[in-house]
C-alpha positions as MATLAB code, in Angstrom:
seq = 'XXXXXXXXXXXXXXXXXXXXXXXXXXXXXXXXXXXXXXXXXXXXXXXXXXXXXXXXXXXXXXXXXXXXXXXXXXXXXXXXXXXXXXXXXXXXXXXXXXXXXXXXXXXXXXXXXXXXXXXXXXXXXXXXXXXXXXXXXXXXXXXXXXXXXXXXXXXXXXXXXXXXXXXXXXXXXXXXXXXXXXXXX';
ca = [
     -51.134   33.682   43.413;
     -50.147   30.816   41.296;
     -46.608   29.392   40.483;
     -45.518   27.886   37.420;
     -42.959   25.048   37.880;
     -40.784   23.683   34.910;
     -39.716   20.400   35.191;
     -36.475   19.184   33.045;
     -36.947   16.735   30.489;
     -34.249   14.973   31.681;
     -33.825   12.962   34.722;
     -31.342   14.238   37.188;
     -27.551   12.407   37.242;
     -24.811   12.837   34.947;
     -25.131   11.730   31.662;
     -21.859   10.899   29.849;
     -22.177   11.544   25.615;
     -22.079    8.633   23.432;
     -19.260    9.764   20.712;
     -20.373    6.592   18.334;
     -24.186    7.700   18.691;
     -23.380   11.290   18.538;
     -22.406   14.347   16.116;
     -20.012   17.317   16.444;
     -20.968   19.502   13.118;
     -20.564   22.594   11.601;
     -21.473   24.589    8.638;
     -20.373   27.720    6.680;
     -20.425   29.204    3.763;
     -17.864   28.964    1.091;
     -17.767   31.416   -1.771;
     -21.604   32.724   -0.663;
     -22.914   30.662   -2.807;
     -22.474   26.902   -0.781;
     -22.257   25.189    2.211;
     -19.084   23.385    3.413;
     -19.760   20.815    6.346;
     -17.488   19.047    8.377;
     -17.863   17.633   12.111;
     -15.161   16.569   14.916;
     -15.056   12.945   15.162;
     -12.816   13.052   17.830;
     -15.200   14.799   21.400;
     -16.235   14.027   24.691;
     -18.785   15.668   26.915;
     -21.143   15.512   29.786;
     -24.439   17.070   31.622;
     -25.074   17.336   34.851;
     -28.826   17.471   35.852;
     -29.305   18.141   39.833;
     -32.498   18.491   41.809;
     -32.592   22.280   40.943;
     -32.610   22.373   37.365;
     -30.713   25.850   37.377;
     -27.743   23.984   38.664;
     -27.622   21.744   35.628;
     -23.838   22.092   34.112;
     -22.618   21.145   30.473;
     -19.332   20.567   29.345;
     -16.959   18.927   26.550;
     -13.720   19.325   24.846;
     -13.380   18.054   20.927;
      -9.822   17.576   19.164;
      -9.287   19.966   16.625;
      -7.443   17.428   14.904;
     -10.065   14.972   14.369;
     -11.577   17.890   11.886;
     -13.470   15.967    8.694;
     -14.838   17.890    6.144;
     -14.784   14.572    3.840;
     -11.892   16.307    1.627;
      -8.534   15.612    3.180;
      -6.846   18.713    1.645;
      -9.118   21.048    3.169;
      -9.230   18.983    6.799;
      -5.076   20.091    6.234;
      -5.727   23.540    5.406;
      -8.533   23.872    8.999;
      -5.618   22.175   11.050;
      -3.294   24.509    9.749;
      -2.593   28.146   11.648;
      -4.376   29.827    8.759;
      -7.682   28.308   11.080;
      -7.751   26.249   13.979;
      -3.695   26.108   14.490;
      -3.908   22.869   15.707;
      -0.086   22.640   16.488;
      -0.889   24.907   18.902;
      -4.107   24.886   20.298;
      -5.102   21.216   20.281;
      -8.814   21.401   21.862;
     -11.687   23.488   21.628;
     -13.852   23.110   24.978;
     -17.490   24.271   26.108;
     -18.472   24.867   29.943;
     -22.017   26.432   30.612;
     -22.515   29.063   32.843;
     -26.654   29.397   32.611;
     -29.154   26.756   31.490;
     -32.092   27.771   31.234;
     -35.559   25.875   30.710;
     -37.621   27.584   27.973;
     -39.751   24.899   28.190;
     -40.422   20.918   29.669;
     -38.542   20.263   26.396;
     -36.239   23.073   25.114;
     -33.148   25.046   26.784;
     -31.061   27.967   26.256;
     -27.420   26.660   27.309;
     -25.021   29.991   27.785;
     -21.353   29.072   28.478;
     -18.110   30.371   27.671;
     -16.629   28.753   24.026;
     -12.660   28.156   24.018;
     -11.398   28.301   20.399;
      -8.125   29.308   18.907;
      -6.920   30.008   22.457;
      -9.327   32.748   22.647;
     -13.057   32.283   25.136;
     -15.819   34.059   24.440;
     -19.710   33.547   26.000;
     -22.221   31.619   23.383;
     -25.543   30.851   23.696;
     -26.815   27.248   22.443;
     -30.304   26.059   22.082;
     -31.249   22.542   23.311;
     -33.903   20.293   21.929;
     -34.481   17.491   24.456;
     -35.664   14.525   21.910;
     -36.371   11.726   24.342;
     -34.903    9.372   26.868;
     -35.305    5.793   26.615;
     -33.547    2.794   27.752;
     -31.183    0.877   25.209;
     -30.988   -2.731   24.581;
     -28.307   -3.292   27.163;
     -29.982   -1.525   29.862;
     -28.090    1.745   29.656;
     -30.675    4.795   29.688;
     -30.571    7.610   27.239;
     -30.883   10.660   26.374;
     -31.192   12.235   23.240;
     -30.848   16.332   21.953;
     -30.200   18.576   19.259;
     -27.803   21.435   19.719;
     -27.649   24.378   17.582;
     -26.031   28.080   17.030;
     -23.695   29.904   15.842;
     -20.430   31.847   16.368;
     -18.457   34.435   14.357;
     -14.698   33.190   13.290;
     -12.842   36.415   13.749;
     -14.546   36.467   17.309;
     -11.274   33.964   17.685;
      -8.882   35.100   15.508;
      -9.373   33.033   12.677;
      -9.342   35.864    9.717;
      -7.904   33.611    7.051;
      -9.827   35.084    4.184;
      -9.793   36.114    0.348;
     -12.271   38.859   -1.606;
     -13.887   37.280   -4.739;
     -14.122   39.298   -7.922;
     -18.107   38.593   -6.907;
     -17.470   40.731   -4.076;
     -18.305   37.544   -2.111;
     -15.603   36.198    0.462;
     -14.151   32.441    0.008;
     -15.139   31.704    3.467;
     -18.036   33.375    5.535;
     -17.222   34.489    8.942;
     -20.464   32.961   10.501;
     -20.020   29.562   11.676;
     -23.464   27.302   12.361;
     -23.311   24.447   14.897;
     -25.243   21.313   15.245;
     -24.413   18.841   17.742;
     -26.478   15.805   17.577;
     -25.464   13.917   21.064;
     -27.098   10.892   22.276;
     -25.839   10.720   26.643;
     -25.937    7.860   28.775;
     -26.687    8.235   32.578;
     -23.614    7.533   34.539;
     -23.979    5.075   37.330;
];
């Protein structure tokens, strides 16, 4: 009988994200026909790696008002209760409840996604794309984050029909995080 062991990609500790080496995006379509991107500038997060890599734990929280879309009109419109309702709910946050090794180098994160005062379970796939040590001694850890969530999951039905038949804004969301971490001492 043989057994297969994955090891994680990263080393264990907790490893604090970088928010000025790091990327909160998003992506949807607007009209069908293009795609609007904006990111959070405003996040922090952090991963816990243990011995037993099934006990590894992510979490973050990013300020719905730091929304940036590079248009400041629209960046109004997302902060407005029409989307995000930032008045009222101020932070989005992320806390796994799975992570899963697929494998030395890629993840399946599940965790439950707060949004518009509303949680609902996501699943997230993790693209581990190095550690390294930085010029100050600090070591590093780099991934890629992706998926996807459906607005009116959270009650965010703002909406108009196009003559097209197309609507103005699609109700699938993409994510991509790009977050460089730094181990914690």
């Amino acid at each position: 009988m043989s057994t297969t062991t994955i090891t994680t990609a990263i080393p264990t500790g907790t490893w604090g994200v970088d928010p000025s080496h790091s990327k909160v995006g998003f992506a949807v379509k607007h009209m069908g026909i293009a795609t609007v991107r904006g990111e959070f500038t405003d996040f922090e997060g952090t991963l816990e790696i243990g011995e037993d890599p099934s006990a590894a734990r992510a979490y973050g929280a990013v300020k719905v008002q730091s929304v940036d879309t590079n248009e400041a009109q629209r960046d109004e419109h997302l902060r407005s209760a029409d989307f995000f309702d930032a008045d009222q709910y101020s932070e989005l946050s992320f806390e796994s409840t799975r992570i899963e090794a697929l494998d030395d180098e890629e993840y399946r994160i599940t965790g439950n996604l707060t949004l518009h005062g509303i949680t609902n379970e996501i699943v997230l796939h993790a693209d581990v794309q190095g550690t390294d040590v930085d010029p100050w001694g600090n070591e590093r850890v780099g991934l890629e984050v992706t998926g996807q969530l459906s607005r009116g999951d959270y009650d965010m039905k703002f909406n108009q029909a196009l003559g097209s038949g197309n609507m103005l804004v699609a109700d699938k969301v993409k994510l991509a995080l790009d977050i460089s971490a730094v181990r914690q001492s």
